[in-house]
N, C-alpha and C positions, 0 to 999 in steps of 0.2 A: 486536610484530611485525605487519606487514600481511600482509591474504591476497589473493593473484595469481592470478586465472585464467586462461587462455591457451587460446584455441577451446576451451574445455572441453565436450564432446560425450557423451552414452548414449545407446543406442538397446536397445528390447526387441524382437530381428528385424529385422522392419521397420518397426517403429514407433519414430519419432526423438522421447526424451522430454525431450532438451536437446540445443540446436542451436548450435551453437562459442557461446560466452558466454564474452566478452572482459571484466575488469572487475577495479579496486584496490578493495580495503577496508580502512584504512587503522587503523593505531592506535587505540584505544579508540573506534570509529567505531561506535556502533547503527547497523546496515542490516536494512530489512525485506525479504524477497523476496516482493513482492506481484503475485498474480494469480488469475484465477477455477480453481475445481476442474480437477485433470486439467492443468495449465498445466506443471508441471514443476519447479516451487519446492520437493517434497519432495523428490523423486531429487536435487534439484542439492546441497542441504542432505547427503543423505547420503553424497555425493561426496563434500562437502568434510572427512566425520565418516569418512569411508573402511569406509561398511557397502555401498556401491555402487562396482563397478570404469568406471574410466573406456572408454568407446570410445577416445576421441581427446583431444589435449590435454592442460593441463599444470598442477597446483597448487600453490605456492609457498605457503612461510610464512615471513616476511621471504626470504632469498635461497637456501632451500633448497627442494628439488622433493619437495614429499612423496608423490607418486605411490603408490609402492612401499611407505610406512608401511601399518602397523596401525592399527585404530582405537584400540588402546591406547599406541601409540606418536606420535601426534598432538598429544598434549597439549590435548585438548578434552571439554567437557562438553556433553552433552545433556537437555535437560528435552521431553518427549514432550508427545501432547494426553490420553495416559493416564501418569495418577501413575505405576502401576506399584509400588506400594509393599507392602512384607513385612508380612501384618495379623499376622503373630504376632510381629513387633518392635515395638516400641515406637520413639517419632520420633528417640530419641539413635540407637538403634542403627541406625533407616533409615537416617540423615543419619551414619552414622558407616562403615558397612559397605563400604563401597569402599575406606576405608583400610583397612580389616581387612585384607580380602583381599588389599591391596599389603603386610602386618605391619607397616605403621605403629606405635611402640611404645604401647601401652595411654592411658597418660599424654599423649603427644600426639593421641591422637584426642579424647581427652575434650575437653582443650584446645578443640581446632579446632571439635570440637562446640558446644563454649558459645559459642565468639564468634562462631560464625555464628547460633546460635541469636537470638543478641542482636544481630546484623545484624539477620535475620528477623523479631525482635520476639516471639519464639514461645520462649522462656524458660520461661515458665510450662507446657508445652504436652512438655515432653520424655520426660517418665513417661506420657504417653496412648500406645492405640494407636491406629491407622488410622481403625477404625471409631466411635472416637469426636470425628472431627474435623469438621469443617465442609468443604465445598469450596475455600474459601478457603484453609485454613488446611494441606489436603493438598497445596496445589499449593506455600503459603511451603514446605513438607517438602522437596516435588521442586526443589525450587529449594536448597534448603540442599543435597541433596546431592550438586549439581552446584556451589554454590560454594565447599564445605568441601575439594575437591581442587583450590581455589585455579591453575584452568585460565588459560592466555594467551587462551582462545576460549573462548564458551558459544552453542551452538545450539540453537534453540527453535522446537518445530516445533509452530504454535496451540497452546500451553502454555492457553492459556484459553479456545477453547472449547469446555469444560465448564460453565463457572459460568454463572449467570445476568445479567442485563445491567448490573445495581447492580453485582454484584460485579466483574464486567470494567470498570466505570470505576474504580474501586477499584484493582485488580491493576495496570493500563494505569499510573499513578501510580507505583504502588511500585516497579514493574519499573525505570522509567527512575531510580526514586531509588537503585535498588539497582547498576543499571546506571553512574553518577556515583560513587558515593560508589566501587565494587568496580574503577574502571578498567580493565575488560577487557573486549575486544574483543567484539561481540554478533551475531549472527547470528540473524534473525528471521524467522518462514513464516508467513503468514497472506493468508487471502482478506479480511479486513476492511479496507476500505481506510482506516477512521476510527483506526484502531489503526495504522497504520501510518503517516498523516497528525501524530499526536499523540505519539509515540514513537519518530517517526526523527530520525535524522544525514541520511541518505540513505534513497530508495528504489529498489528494483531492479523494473520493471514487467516484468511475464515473462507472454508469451500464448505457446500453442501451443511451446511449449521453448524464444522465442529472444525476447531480451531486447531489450525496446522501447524502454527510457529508464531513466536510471542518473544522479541529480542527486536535489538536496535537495526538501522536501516542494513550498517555495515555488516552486520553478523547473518541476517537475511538473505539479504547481496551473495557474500561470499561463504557461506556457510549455510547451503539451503538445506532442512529438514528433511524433505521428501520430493519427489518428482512433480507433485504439483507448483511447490511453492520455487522449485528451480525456470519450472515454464513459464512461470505467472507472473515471476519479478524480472526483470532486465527487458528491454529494446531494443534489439531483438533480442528474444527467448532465449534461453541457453538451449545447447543442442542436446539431444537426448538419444543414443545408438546402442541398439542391444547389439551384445557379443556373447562370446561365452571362454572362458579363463581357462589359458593354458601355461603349463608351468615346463614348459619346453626349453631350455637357453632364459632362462629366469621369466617370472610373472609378466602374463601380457594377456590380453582381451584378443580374441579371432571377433572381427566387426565385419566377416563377412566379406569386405572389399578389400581389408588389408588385415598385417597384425600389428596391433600398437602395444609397445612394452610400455609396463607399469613404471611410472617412477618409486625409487625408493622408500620415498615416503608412506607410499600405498602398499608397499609389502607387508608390513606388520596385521593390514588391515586383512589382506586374504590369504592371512599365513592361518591354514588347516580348511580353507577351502578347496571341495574336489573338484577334480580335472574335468573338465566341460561345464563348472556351473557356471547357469546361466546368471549374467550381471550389465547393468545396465550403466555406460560412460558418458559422462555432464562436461560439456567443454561452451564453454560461451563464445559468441563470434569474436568478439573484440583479441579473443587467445590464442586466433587460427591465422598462422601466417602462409601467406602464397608465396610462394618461390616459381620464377620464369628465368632460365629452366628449372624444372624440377631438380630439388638438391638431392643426394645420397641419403638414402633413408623416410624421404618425402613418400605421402601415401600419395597415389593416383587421384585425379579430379577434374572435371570439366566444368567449364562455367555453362550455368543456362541462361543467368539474369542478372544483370547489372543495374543500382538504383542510387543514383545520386542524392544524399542527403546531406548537402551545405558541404563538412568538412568530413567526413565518411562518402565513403562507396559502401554500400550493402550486396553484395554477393550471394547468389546462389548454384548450389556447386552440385552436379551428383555423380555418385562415386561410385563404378562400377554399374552405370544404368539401373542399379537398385537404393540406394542412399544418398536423399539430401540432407545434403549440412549449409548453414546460414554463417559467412563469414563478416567483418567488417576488417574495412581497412582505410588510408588513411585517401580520401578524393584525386590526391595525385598519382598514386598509384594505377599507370597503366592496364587493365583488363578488357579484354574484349569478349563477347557473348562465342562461346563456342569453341572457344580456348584449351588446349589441355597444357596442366600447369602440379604442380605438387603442393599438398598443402602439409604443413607442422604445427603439430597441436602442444603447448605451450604446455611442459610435462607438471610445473608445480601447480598448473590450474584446472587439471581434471580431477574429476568426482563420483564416487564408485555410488549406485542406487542397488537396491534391493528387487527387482523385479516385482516379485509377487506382493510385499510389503508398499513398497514405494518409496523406504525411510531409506536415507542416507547410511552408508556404511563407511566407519572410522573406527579407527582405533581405540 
């Protein structure tokens, strides 16, 4: 079954902590609902788990309105960012105790229990308790006992972070294999957007309670909505440089420190825009190439900071004593702190923003 949200709205008083959020989640679909603390991605999550009453609007699972359901009547599981697990049971009986309490007969829980065990990999592991597990191996626990009631839905709200950074690349892996093999629908909350880049179908980018953009990792990535979800996605940020458009010697942005002409492709987009509007240019680090010396047409730049990471150098450049830009480039690449060098911005990868909107302008 898919799940259907329809202006789906909460407010705490006066404080609105999900703003109508329209959106299909569709069959066996991992979606992540991504955005920074406080954004609104756990309220909306516990909407859809029905530990939260709606304000407004309307929740669908395939073509029924579950509004009015329980959390127990929903047909979903939850795995927390705390285990929450029984230290005086043992993992069969953590992983098994939901059915208890539905009297599932004895014999079938054991059942369920082994083969999830052996989903989880965590067989060996069923006579321990709690406190002799690893983090790893408590969170495979909370995950078996949300998948042993074999749910149409499972919600996961930063199920991992607790672990340390080895072990969430680790987890991040499993989750999507477990995710595949169990075909059920997935419903995901995290402020990590690398978890969410490497693990979705889809992501849901959610600021301030109302949802920014709702498309696959790629289309997010390289096709950002608006200025927040340009800053918000990528390692570093995409750069983000007001100008203001001149159609002098063909279409270009005055960015202040220099003029960058438009590529072709972006004519159509500010063809009947006037002369000085102001507009906002999206170029990501990985698109800004350094040239020593500067080549013919290169804008002016100095380096202020160099930062090695693994197989990158991270760059910070300012331009004109008033504009930093964030570049990346490849670790062998030569840079020194204090440097004056030319930079070229990679013309099929800039991206024209609205200022006062925020939204993306295209064609």
């Amino acid at each position: 079954m898919s799940v259907r949200l329809e202006g789906v709205s909460m407010s705490f008083g006066p404080v609105v902590a999900v703003n109508d959020i329209n959106m299909t989640i569709e069959e066996r679909e991992f979606v992540t609902l991504l955005g920074p603390s406080g954004c609104g991605k756990t309220t909306l999550l516990r909407l859809i788990s029905g530990l939260e009453k709606l304000s407004s609007g309307n929740i669908y699972f395939g073509d029924t309105l579950i509004n009015d359901l329980t959390p127990g009547d929903r047909d979903v599981a939850m795995v927390f960012q705390n285990y929450a697990l029984y230290p005086h049971f043992n993992v069969a009986k953590n992983i098994g105790y939901g059915l208890k309490v539905r009297k599932i007969p004895k014999a079938e829980i054991q059942r369920k229990v082994r083969e999830t065990a052996r989903i989880l990999e965590i067989e060996d592991l069923l006579d321990r308790k709690p406190k002799q597990l690893s983090g790893g191996q408590r969170q495979r626990v909370a995950l078996g006992r949300a998948i042993v009631r074999d749910p149409f839905l499972f919600l996961m709200d930063e199920p991992l972070s607790n672990l340390d950074a080895k072990l969430r690349i680790t987890m991040r892996a499993e989750l999507r294999r477990f995710h595949i093999k169990l075909g059920a629908t997935t419903i995901y909350v995290t402020h990590d957007q690398l978890e969410a880049m490497t693990m979705s179908d889809k992501i849901a980018v959610i600021n301030n309670g109302t949802l920014q953009q709702f498309s696959t990792p790629h289309e997010i990535y390289n096709r950002p909505a608006n200025t927040f979800v340009a800053g918000f996605i990528g390692n570093p940020p995409m750069n983000l440089l007001k100008g203001t458009l001149s159609n002098e010697n063909g279409p270009a942005l005055v960015l202040g420190f220099a003029r960058q002409l438009l590529p072709p492709a972006l004519h159509a987009t500010v063809r009947g825009f006037a002369e000085g509007k102001k507009l906002i240019l999206g170029i990501r680090p990985q698109d800004i190439s350094l040239n020593i010396p500067a080549a013919s047409g290169d804008l002016p730049a100095k380096v202020e900071l160099v930062e090695l990471v693994g197989s990158e150098k991270l760059i910070v450049l300012s331009c004109n004593n008033e504009v930093n830009l964030m570049a990346e480039v490849k670790a062998e690449q030569e840079i020194a702190i204090d440097q004056t060098l030319g930079i070229c911005f990679n013309p099929s990868q800039l991206h024209l923003f609205d200022p006062d909107t925020g939204k993306a302008l295209r064609e």
